[in-house]
Biopython code that builds the backbone (N, CA, C, O; Angstrom):
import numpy as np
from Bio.PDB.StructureBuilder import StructureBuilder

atoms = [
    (1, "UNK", "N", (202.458, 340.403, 254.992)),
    (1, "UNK", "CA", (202.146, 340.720, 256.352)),
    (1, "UNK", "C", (203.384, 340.599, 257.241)),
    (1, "UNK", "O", (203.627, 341.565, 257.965)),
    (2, "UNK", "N", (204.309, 339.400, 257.288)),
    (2, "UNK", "CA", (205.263, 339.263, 257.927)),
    (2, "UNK", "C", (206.039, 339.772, 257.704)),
    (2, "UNK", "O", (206.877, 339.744, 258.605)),
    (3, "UNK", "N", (206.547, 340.825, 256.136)),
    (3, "UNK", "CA", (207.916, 342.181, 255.986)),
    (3, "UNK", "C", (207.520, 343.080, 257.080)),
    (3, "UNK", "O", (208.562, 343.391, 257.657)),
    (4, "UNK", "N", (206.732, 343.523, 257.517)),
    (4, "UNK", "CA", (207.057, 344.821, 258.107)),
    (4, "UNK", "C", (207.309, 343.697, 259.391)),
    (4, "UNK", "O", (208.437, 343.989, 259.788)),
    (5, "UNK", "N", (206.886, 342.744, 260.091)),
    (5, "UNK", "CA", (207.546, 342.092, 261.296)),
    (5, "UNK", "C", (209.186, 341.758, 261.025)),
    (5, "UNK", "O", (210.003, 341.784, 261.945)),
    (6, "UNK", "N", (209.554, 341.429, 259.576)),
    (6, "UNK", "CA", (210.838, 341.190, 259.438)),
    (6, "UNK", "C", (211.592, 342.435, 259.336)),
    (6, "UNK", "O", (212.782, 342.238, 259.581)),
    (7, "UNK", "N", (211.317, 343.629, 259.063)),
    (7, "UNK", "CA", (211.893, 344.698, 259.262)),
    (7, "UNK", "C", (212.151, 345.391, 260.782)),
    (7, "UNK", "O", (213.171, 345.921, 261.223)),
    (8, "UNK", "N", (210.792, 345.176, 261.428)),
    (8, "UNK", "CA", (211.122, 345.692, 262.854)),
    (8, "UNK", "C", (212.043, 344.720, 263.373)),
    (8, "UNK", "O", (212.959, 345.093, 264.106)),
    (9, "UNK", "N", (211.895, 343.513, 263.070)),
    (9, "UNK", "CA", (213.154, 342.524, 264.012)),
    (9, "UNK", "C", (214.557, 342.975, 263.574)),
    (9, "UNK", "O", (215.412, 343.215, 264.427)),
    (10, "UNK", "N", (214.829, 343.104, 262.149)),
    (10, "UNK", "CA", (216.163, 343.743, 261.625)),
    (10, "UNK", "C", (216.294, 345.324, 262.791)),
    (10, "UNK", "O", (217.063, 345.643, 263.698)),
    (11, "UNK", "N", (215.555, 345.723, 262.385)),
    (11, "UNK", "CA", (215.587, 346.760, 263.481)),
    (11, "UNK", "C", (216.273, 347.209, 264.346)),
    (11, "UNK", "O", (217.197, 348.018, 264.430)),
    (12, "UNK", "N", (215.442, 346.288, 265.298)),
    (12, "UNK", "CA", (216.190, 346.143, 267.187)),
    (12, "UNK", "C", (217.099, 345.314, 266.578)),
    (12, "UNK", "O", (218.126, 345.992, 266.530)),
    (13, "UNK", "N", (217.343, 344.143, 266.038)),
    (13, "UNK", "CA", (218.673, 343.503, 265.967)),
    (13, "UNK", "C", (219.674, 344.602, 265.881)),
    (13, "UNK", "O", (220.214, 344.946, 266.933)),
    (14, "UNK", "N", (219.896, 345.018, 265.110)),
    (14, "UNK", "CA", (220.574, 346.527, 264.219)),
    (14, "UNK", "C", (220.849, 347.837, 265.749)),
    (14, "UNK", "O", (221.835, 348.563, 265.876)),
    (15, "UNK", "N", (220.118, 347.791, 266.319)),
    (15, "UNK", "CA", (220.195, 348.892, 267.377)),
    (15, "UNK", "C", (220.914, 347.984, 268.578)),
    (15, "UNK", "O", (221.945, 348.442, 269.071)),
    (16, "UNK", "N", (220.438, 346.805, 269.024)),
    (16, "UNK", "CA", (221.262, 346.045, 269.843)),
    (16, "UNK", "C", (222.652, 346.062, 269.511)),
    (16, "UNK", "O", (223.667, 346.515, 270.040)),
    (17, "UNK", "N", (222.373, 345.403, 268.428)),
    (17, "UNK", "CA", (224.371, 344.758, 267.870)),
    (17, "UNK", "C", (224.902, 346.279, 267.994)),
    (17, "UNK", "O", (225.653, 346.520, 268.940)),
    (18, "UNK", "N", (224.565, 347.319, 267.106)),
    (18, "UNK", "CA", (225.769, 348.426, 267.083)),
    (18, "UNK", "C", (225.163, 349.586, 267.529)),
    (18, "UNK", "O", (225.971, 350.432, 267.147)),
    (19, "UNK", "N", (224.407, 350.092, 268.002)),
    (19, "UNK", "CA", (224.596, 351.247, 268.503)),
    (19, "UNK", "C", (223.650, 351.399, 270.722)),
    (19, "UNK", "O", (222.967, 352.275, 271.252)),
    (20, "UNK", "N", (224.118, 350.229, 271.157)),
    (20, "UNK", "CA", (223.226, 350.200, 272.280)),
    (20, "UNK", "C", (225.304, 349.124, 273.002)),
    (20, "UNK", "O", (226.022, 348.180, 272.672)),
    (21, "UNK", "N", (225.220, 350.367, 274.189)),
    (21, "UNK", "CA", (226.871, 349.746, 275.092)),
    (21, "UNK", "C", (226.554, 349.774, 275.953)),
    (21, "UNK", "O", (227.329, 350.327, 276.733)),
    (22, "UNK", "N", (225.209, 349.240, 276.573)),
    (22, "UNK", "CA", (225.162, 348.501, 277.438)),
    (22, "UNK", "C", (225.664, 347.008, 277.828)),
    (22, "UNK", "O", (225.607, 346.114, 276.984)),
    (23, "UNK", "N", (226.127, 346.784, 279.059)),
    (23, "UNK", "CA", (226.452, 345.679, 279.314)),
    (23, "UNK", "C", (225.451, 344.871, 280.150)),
    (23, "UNK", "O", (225.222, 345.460, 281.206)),
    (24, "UNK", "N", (224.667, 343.523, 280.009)),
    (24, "UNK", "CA", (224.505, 342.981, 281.161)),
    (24, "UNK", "C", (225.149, 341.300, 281.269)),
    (24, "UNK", "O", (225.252, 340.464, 280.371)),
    (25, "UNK", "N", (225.509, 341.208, 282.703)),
    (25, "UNK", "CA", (225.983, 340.047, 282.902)),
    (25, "UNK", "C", (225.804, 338.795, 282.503)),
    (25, "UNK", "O", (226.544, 337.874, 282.158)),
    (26, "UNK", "N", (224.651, 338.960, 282.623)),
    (26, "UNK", "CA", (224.222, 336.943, 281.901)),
    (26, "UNK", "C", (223.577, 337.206, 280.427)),
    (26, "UNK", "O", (223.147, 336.243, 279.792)),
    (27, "UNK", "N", (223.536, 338.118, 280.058)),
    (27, "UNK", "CA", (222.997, 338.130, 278.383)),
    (27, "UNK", "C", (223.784, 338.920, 277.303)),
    (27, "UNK", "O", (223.986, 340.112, 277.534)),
    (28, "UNK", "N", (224.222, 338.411, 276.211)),
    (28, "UNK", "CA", (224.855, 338.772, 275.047)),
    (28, "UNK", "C", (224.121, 339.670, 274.186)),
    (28, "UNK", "O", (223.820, 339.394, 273.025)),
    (29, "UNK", "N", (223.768, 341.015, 274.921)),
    (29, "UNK", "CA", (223.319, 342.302, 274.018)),
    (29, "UNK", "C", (223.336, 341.976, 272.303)),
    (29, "UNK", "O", (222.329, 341.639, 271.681)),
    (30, "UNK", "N", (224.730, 342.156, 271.683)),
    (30, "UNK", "CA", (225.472, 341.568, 270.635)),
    (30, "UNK", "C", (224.835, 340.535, 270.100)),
    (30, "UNK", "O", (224.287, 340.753, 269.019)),
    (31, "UNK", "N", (224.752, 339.448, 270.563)),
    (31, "UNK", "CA", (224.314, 338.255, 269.916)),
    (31, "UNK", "C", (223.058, 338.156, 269.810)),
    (31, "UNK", "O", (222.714, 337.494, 268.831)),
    (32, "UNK", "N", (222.378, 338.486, 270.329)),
    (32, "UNK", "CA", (220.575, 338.778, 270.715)),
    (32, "UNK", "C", (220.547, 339.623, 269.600)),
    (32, "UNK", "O", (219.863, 339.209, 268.664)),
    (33, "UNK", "N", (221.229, 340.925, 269.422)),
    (33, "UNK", "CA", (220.821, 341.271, 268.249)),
    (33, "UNK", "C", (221.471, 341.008, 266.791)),
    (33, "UNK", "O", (221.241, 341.859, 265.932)),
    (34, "UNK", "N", (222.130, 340.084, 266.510)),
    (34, "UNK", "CA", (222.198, 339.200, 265.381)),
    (34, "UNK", "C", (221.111, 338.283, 265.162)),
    (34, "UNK", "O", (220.532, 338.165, 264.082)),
    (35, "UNK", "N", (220.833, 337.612, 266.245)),
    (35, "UNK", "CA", (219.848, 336.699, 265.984)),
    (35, "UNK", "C", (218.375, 337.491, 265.460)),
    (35, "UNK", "O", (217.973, 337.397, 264.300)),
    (36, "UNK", "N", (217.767, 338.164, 266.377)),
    (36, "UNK", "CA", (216.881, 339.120, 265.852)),
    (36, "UNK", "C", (216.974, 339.683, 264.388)),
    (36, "UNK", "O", (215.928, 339.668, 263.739)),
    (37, "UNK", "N", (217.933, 340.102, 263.888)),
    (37, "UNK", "CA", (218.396, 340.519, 262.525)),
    (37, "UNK", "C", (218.358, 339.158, 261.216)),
    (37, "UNK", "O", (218.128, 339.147, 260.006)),
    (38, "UNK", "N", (218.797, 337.887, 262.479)),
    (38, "UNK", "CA", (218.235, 337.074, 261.441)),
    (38, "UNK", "C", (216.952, 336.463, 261.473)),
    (38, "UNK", "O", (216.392, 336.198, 260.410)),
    (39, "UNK", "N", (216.519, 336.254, 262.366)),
    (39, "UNK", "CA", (215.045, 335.938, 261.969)),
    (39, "UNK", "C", (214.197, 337.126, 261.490)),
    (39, "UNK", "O", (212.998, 336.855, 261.419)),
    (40, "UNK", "N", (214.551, 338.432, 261.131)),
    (40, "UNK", "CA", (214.124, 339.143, 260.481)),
    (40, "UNK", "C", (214.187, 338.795, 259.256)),
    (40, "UNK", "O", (213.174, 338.874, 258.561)),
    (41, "UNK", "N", (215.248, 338.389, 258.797)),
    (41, "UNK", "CA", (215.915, 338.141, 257.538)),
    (41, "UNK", "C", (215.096, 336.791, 256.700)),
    (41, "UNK", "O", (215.066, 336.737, 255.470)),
    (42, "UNK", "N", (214.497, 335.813, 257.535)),
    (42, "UNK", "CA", (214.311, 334.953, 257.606)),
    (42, "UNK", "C", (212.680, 335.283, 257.393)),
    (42, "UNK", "O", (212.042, 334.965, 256.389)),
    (43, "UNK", "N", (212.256, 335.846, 258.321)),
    (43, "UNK", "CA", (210.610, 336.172, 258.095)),
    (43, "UNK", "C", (210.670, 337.375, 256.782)),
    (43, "UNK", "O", (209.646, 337.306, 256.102)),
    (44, "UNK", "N", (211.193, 337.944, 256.526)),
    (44, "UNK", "CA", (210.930, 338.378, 255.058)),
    (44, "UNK", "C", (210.706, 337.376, 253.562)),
    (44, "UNK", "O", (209.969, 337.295, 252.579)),
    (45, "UNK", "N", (212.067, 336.631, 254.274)),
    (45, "UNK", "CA", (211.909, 335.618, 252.882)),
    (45, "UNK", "C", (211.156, 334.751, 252.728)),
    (45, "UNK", "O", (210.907, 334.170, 251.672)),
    (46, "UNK", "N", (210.659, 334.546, 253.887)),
    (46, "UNK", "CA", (209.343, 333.235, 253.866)),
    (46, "UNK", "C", (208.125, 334.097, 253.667)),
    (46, "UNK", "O", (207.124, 333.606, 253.146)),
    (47, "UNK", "N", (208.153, 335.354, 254.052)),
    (47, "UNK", "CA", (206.913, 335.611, 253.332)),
    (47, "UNK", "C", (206.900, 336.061, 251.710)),
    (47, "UNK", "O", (205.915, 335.747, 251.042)),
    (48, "UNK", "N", (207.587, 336.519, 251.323)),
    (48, "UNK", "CA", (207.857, 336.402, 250.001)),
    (48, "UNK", "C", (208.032, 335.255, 248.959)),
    (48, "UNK", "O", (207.886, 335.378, 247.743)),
    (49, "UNK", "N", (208.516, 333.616, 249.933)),
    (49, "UNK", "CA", (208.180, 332.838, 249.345)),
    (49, "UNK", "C", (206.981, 332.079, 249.072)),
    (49, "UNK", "O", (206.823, 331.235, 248.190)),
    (50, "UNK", "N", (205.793, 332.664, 250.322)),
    (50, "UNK", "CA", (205.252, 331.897, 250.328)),
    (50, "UNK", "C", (203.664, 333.412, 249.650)),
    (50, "UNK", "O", (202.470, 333.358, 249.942)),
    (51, "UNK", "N", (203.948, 333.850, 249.295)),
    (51, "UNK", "CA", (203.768, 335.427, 248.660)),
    (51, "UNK", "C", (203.743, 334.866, 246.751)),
    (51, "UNK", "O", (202.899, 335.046, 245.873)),
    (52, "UNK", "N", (204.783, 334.319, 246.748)),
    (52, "UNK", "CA", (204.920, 334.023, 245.242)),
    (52, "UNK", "C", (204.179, 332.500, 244.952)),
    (52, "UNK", "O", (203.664, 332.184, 243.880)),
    (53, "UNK", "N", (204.267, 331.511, 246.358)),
    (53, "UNK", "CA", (203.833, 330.708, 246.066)),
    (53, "UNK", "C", (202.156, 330.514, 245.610)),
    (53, "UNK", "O", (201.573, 329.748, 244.842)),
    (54, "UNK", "N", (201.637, 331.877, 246.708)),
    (54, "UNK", "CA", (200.036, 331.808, 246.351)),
    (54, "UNK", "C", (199.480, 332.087, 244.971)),
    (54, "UNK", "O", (198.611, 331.515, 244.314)),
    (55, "UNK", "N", (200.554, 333.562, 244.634)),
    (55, "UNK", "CA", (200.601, 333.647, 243.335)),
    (55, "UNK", "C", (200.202, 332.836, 242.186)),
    (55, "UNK", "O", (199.096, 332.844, 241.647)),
    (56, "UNK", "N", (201.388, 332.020, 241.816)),
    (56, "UNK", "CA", (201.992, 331.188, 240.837)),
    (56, "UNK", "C", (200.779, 330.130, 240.979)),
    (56, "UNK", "O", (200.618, 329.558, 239.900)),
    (57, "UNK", "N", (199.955, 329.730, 241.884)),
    (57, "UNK", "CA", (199.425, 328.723, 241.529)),
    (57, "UNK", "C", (198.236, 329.405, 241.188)),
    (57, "UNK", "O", (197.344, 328.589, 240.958)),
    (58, "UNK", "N", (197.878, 330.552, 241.067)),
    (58, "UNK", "CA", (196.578, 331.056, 240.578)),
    (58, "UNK", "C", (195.412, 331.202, 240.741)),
    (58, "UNK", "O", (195.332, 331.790, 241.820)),
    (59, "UNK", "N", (194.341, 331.029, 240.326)),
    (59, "UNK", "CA", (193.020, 330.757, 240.725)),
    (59, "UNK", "C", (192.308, 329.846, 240.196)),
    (59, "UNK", "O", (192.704, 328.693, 240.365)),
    (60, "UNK", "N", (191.359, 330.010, 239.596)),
    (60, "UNK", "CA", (190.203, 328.839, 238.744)),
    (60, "UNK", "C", (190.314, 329.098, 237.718)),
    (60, "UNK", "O", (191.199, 329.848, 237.307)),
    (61, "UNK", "N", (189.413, 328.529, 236.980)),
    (61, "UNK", "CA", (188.945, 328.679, 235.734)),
    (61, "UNK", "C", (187.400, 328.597, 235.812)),
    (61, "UNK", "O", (186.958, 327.783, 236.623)),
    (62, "UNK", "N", (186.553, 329.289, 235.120)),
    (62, "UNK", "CA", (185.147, 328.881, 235.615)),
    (62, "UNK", "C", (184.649, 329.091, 233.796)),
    (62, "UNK", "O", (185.309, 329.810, 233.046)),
    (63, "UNK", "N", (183.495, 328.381, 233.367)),
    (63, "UNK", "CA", (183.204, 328.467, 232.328)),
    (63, "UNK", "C", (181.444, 328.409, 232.675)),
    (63, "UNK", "O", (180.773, 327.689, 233.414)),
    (64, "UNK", "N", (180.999, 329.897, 231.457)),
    (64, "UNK", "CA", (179.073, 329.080, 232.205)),
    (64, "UNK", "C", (178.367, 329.181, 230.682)),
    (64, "UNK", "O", (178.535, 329.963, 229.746)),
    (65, "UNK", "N", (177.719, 328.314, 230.831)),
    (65, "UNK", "CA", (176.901, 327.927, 229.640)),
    (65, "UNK", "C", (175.155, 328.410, 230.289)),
    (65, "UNK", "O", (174.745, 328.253, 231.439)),
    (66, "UNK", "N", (174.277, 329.118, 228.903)),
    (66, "UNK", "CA", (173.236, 329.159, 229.297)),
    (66, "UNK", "C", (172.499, 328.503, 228.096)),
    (66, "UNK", "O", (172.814, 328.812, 226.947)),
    (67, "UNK", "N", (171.168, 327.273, 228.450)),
    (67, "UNK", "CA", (170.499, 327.206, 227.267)),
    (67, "UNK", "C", (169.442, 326.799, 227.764)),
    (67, "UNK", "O", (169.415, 326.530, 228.965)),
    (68, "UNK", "N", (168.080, 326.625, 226.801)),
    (68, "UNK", "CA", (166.792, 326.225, 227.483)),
    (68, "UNK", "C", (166.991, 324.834, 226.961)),
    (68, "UNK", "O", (167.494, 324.220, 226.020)),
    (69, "UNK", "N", (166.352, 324.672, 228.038)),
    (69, "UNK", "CA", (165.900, 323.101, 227.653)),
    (69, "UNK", "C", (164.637, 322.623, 227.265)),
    (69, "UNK", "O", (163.585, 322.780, 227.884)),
    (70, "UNK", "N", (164.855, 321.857, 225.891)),
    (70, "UNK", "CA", (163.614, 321.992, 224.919)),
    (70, "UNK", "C", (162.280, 321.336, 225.530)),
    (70, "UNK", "O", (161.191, 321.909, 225.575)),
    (71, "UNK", "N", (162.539, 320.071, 225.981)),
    (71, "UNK", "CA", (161.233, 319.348, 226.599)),
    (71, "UNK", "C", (160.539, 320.281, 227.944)),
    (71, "UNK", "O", (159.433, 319.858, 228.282)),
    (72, "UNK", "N", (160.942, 321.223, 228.565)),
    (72, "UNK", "CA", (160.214, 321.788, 229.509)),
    (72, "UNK", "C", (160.100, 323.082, 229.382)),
    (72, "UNK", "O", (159.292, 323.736, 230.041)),
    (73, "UNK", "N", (161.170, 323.750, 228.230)),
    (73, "UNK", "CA", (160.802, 325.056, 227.871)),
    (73, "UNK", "C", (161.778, 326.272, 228.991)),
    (73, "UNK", "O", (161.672, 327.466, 228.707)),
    (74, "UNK", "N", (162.792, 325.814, 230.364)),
    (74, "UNK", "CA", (163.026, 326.029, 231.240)),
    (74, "UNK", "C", (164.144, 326.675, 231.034)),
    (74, "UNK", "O", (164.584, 326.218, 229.979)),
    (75, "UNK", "N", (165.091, 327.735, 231.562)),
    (75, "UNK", "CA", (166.107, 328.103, 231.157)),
    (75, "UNK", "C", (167.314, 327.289, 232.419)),
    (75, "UNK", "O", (167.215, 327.149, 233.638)),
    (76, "UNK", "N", (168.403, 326.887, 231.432)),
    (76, "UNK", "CA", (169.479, 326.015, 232.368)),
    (76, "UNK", "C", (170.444, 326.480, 232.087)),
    (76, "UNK", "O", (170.963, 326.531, 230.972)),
    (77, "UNK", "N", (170.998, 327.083, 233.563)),
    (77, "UNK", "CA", (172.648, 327.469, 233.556)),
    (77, "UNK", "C", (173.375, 326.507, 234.047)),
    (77, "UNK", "O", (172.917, 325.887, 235.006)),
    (78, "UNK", "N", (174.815, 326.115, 233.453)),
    (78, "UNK", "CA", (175.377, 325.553, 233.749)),
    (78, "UNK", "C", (176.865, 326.156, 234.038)),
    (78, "UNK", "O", (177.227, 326.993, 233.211)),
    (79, "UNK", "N", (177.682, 325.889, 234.977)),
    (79, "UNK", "CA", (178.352, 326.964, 235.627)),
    (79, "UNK", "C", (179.954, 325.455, 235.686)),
    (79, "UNK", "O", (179.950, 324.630, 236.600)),
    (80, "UNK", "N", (181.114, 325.437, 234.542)),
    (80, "UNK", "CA", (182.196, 324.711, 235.299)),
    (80, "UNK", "C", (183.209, 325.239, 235.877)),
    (80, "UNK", "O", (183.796, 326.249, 235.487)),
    (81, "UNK", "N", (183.496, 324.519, 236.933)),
    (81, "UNK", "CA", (184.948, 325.572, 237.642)),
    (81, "UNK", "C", (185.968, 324.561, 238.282)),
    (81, "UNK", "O", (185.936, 323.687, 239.149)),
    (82, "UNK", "N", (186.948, 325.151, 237.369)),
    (82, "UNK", "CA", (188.217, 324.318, 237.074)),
    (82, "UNK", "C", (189.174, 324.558, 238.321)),
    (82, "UNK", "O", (190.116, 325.239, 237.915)),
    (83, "UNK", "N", (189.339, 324.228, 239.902)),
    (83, "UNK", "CA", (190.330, 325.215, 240.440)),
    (83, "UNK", "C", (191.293, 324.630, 240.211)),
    (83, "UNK", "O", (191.929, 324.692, 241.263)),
    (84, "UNK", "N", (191.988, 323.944, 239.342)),
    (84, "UNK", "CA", (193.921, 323.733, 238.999)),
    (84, "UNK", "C", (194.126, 324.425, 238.141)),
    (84, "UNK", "O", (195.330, 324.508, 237.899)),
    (85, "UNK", "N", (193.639, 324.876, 237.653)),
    (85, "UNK", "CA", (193.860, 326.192, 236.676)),
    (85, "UNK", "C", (194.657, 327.322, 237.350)),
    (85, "UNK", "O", (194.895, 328.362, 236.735)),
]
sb = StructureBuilder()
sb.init_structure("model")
sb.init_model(0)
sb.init_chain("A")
sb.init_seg("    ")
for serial, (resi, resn, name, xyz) in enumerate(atoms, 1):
    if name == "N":
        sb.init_residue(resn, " ", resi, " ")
    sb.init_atom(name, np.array(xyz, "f"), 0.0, 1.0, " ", f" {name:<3s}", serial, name[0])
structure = sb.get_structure()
């Protein structure tokens, strides 16, 4: 979700720093768009780290058993679910 936000910030960083000659007095055009370029840079990789992290740890495990049970004649499911798996 956060690449395409880290791409638009690379973006405008990218259009600020080099191709925008405007000047204004109290703000660093230039530097505004480095910074932008890096927290672009920055929100890509955290979502990708945290992208692999959901990954890698996986899901469950679930196991189901069905049998009757003899004294009442009743059918019993039994359902285990492992989530560190």
């Amino acid at each position: 979700m956060y690449i395409g936000l880290g791409i638009f910030l690379i973006v405008v960083g990218a259009i600020l720093t080099f191709a925008l000659n405007a000047s204004v007095d109290a703000v660093n055009l230039g530097m505004i768009g480095w910074i932008c370029m890096a927290a672009g840079a920055l929100a890509i990789l955290l979502s990708l780290v945290m992208t692999n992290r959901r990954t890698a740890a996986g899901g469950y495990s679930a196991r189901r058993v069905s049998h009757t049970d003899p004294a009442t004649g009743s059918r019993v499911d039994e359902v285990d679910v492992d989530p560190n798996r």
